[in-house]
C-alpha positions in Angstrom: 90.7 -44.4 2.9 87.0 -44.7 2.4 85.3 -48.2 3.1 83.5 -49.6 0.2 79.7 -50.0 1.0 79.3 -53.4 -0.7 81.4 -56.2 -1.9 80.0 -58.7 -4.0 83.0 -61.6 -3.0 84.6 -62.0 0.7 88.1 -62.4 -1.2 87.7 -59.1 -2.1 87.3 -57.7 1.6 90.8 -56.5 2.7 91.7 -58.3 6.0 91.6 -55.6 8.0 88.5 -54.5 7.3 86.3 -57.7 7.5 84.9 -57.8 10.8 83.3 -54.1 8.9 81.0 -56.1 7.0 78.3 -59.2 6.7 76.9 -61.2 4.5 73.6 -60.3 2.7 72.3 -62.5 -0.1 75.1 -63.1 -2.4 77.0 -60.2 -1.2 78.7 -58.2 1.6 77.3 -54.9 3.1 79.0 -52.4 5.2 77.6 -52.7 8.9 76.8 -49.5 10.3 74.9 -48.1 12.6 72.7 -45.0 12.1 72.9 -44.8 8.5 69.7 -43.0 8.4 71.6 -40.1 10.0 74.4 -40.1 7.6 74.4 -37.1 5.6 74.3 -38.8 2.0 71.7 -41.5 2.9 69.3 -39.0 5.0 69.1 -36.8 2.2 67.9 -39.4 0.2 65.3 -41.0 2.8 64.1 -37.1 2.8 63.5 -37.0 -0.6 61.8 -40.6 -0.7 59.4 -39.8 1.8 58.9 -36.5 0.0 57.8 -38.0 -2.9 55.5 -40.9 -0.7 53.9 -38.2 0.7 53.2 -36.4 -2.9 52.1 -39.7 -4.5 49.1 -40.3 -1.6 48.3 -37.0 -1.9 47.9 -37.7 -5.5 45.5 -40.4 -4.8 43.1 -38.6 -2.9 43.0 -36.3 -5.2 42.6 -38.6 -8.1 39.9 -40.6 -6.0 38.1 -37.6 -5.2 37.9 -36.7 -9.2 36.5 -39.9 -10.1 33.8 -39.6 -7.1 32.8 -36.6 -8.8 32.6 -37.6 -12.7 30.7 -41.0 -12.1 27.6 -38.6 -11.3 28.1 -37.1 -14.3 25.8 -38.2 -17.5 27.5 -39.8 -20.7 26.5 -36.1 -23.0 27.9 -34.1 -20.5 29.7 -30.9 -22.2 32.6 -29.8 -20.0 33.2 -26.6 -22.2 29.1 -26.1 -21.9 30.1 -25.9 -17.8 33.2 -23.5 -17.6 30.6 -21.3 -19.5 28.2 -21.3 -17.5 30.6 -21.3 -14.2 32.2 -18.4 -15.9 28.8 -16.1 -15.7 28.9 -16.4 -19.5 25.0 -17.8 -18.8 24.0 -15.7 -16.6 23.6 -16.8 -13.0 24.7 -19.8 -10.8 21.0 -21.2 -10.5 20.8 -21.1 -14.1 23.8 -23.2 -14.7 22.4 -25.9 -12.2 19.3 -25.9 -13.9 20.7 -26.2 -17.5 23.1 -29.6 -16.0 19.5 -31.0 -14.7 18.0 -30.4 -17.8 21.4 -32.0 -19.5 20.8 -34.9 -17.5 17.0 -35.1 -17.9 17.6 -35.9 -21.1 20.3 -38.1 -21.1 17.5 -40.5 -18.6 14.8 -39.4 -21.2 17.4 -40.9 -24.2 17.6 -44.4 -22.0 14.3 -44.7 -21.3 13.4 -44.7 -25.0 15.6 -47.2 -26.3 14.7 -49.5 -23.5 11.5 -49.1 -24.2 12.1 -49.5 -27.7 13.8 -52.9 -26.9 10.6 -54.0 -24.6 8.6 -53.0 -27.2 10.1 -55.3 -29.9 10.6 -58.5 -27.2 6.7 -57.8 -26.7 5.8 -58.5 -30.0 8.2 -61.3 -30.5 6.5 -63.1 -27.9 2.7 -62.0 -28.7 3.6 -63.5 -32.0 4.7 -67.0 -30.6 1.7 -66.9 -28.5 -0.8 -66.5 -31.5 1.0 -69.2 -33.2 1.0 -71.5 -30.2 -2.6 -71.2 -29.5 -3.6 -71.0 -33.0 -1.8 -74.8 -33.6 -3.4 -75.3 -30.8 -7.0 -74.7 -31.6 -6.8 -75.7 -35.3 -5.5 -79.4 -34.4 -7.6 -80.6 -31.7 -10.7 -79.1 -34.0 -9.6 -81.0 -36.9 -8.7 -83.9 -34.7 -12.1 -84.2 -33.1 -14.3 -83.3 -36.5 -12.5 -86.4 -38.4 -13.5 -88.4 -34.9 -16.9 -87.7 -35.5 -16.9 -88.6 -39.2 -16.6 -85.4 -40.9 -16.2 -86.2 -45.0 -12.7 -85.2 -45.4 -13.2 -83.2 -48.7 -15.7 -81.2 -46.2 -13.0 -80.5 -43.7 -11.3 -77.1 -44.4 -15.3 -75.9 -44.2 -16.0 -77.1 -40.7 -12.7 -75.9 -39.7 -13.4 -72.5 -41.1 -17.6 -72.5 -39.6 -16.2 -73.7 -36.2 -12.9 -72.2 -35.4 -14.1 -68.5 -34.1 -15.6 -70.7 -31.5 -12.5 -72.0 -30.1 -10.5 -70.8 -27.5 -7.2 -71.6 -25.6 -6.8 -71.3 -21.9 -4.0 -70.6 -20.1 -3.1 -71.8 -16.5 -0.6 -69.9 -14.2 2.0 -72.9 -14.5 2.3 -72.1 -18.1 -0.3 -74.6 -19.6 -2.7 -74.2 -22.1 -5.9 -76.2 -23.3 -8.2 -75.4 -26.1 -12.1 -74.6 -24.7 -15.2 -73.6 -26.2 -17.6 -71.1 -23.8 -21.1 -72.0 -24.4 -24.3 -70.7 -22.3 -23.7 -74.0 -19.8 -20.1 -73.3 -19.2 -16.8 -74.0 -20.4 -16.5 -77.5 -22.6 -14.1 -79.6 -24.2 -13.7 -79.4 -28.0 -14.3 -82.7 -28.4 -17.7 -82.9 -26.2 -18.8 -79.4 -28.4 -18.1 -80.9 -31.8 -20.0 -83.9 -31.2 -23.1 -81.5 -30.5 -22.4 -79.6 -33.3 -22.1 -83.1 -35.0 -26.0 -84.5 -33.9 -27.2 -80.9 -34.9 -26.1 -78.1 -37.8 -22.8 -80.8 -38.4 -24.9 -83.3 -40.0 -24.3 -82.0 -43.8 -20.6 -82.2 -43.0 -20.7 -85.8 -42.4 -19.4 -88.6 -44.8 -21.7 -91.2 -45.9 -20.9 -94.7 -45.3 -21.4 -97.1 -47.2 -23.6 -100.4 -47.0 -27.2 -101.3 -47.4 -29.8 -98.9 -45.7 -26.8 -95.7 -45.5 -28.5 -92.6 -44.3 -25.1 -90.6 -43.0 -22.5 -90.8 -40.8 -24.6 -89.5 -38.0 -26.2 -91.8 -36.5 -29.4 -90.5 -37.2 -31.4 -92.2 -39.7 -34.1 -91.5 -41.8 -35.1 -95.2 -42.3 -38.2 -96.3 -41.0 -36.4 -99.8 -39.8 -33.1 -98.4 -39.5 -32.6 -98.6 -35.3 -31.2 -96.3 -33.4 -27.7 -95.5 -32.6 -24.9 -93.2 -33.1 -22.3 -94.1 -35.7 -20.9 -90.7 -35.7 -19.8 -90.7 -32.0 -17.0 -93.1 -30.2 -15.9 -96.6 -30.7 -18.3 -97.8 -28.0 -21.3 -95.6 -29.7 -20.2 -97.1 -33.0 -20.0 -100.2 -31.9 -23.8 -100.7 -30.2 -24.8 -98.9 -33.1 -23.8 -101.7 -35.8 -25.0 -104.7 -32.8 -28.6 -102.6 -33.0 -28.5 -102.4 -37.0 -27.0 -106.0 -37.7 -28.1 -107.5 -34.3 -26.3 -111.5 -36.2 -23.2 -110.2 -36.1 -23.5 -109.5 -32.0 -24.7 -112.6 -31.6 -21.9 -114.2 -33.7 
């Protein structure tokens, strides 16, 4: 009688035969020695190492494969090849030359739509720049032409007559400043509009009111009007009106 390779319960074991087996898991395996040799089981570990040995070769061969495609480019016409391997093209130097040509242009094809994309990121940012420096310029101009008195309904004139002046700077660190080059050097806006203001800037100024009002200038046209700015800043302003109304100083 044949022994039983496995039992799943130890009741099942016949008595005789239990010193045959041991326990593995939650069952009972036959112990033998050798069982690689025995006919049934070698034939199996032969065919298993067979198919091991099939499967790695498999691999390399796969592996091998995918070396070669990934130097392939994306257009590349694998009918277009076994044509031209097949002499249909005529010679072997040929065929290399019309795959470098293939993938000339497939490089060619990138390098256009990236520089399509740079192109258009370019001009997204030249645009923010102009606006940037443009909101720049335009509001510390108008900020330092109302400081020196310009008549409001006069504004969008002396914006227009001074704005080609203007300039913004940039500094590595990403900062800019709005400057105005003149023969001396580089200036504030503020210090150029208050020249402009003493100068061709007068007729933009606003008159103020009160006895003896020659402009907003400073400048007066009065015989006994004294000198002193009343276009410039508050501490200008102010020795201005202590020359003009010297009681209210003393006051």
């Amino acid at each position: 009688m044949a022994l039983k390779s496995v039992y799943s319960a130890a009741d099942d074991i016949p008595a005789e035969h239990k010193a045959f087996y041991k326990e593995d898991g939650d069952k009972f395996v036959l112990d033998i020695d050798g069982i690689d040799d025995h006919p049934k089981v070698r034939g199996v570990i032969t065919a298993n190492r067979e198919n091991i040995r099939k499967r790695d070769e498999y691999k390399a061969k796969v592996t091998e494969l995918e070396s070669r495609v990934s130097g392939l480019p994306e257009d590349f016409d694998a009918d277009e090849w076994a044509r031209l391997k097949a002499g249909e093209g005529g010679k072997p130097d040929e065929a290399i030359q019309a795959l470098k040509d293939q993938h000339a242009r497939a490089i060619e094809a990138l390098k256009q739509k990236h520089a399509g994309e740079l192109s258009a990121k370019d001009q997204q940012i030249g645009e923010r720049d102009s606006y940037i420096d443009r909101t720049l310029a335009d509001g510390g101009l108008k900020d330092a032409l109302l400081e020196v008195g310009v008549d409001p309904d006069l504004l969008d004139g002396a914006l227009a007559s001074l704005r080609p002046n203007v300039k913004v700077q940039r500094s590595d660190d990403g900062n800019r400043k709005a400057i105005v080059e003149t023969d001396l050097g580089e200036i504030g806006v503020p210090e150029f509009v208050k020249e402009w203001a003493a100068g061709k800037g007068k007729a933009y100024l606003g008159k103020p009111s009160g006895p003896g009002a020659e402009g907003n200038n400073g400048n007066s046209r009065g015989k006994n009007l004294p000198a002193g700015n009343f276009g410039g800043d508050k501490g200008e302003r102010t020795k201005a009106i202590a020359a003009k109304f010297p009681e209210l100083a003393q006051g």
